[in-house]
C-alpha positions as CSV (number, residue, x, y, z in Angstrom):
1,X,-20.9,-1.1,-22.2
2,X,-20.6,2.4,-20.6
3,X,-17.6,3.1,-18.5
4,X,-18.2,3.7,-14.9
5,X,-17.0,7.1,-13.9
6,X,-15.6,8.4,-10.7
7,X,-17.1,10.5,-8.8
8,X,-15.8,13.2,-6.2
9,X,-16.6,10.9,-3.3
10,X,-15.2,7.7,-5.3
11,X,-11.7,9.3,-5.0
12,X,-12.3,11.1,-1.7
13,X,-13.1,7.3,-0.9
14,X,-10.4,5.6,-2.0
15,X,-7.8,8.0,-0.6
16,X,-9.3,7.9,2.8
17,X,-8.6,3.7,2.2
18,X,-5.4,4.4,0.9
19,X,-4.6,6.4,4.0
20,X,-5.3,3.8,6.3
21,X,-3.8,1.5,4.6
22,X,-0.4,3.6,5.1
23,X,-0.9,4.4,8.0
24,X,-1.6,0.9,8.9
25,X,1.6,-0.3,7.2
26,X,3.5,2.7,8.9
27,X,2.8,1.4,12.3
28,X,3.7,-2.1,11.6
29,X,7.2,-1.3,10.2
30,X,7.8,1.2,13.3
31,X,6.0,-1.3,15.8
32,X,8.3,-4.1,14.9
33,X,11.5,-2.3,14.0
34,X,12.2,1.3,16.0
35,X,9.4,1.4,18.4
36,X,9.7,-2.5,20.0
37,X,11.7,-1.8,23.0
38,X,9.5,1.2,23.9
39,X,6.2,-0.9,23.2
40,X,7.5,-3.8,25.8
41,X,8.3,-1.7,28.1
42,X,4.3,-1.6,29.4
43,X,1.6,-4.7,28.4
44,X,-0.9,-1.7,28.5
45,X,1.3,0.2,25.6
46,X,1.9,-2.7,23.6
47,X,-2.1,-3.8,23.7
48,X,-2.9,-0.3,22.6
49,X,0.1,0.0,20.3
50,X,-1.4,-2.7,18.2
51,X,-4.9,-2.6,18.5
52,X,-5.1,1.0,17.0
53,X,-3.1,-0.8,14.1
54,X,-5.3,-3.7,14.1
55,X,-8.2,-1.0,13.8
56,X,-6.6,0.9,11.2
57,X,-5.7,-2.0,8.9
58,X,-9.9,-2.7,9.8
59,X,-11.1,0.2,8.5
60,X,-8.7,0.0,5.2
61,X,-10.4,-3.3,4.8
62,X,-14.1,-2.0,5.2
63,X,-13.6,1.1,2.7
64,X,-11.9,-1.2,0.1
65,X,-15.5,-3.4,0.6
66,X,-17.6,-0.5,0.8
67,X,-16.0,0.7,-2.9
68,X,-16.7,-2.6,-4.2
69,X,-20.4,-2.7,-3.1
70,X,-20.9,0.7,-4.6
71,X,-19.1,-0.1,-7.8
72,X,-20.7,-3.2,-8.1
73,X,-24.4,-1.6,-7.5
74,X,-23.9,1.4,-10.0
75,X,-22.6,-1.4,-12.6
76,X,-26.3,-3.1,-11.5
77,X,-28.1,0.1,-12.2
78,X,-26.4,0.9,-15.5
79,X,-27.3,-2.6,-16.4
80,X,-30.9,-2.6,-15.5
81,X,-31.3,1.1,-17.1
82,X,-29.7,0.0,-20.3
83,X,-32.0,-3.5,-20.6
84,X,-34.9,-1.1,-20.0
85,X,-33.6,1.4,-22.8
86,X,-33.5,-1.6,-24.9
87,X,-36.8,-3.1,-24.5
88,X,-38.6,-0.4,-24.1
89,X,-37.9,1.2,-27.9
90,X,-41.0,0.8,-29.4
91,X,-40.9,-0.8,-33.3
92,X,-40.9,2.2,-34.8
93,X,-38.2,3.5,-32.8
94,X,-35.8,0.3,-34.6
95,X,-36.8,1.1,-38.1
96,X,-36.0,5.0,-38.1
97,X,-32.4,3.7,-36.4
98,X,-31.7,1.3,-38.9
99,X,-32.7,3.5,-41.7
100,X,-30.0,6.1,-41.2
């Protein structure tokens, strides 16, 4: 079967989860390491602290499942176009290909 090729917007994608994903990853080493005294200093800060984390790691989640529903629907497509090249050869069309 046919390889499925990136696209532009496949890697601009897949950075953009890759970036939240570090970013994500970022704040949880700094929240629970550098940043803890500052962050219980105020319920409010701490709250926010973690919730834009909680957000970020959210949205790393949702890119990584958008990828695999458009992976998985282009994979469908090239499927259904290559089971329609296939039956739709007429017999002609598999006699001049076999006799070559």
């Amino acid at each position: 079967m046919k390889q499925l090729v990136q696209t532009r917007s496949d890697k601009k994608r897949r950075w953009f989860g890759l970036l939240y994903l570090l970013i994500a990853g970022i704040m949880l080493v700094w929240g629970t390491t550098w940043l803890e005294s500052y962050l219980s200093e105020s319920n409010w800060r701490f709250l926010t602290y973690w919730f834009v984390c909680f957000v970020t790691t959210l949205m790393a989640m949702f890119v990584a499942l958008l990828d695999i529903w458009i992976i998985r629907t282009r994979a469908r497509q090239q499927r259904q176009k290559a089971v329609r090249q296939t039956f739709n050869k007429k017999p002609e069309d598999k006699e001049e290909t076999t006799s070559h």
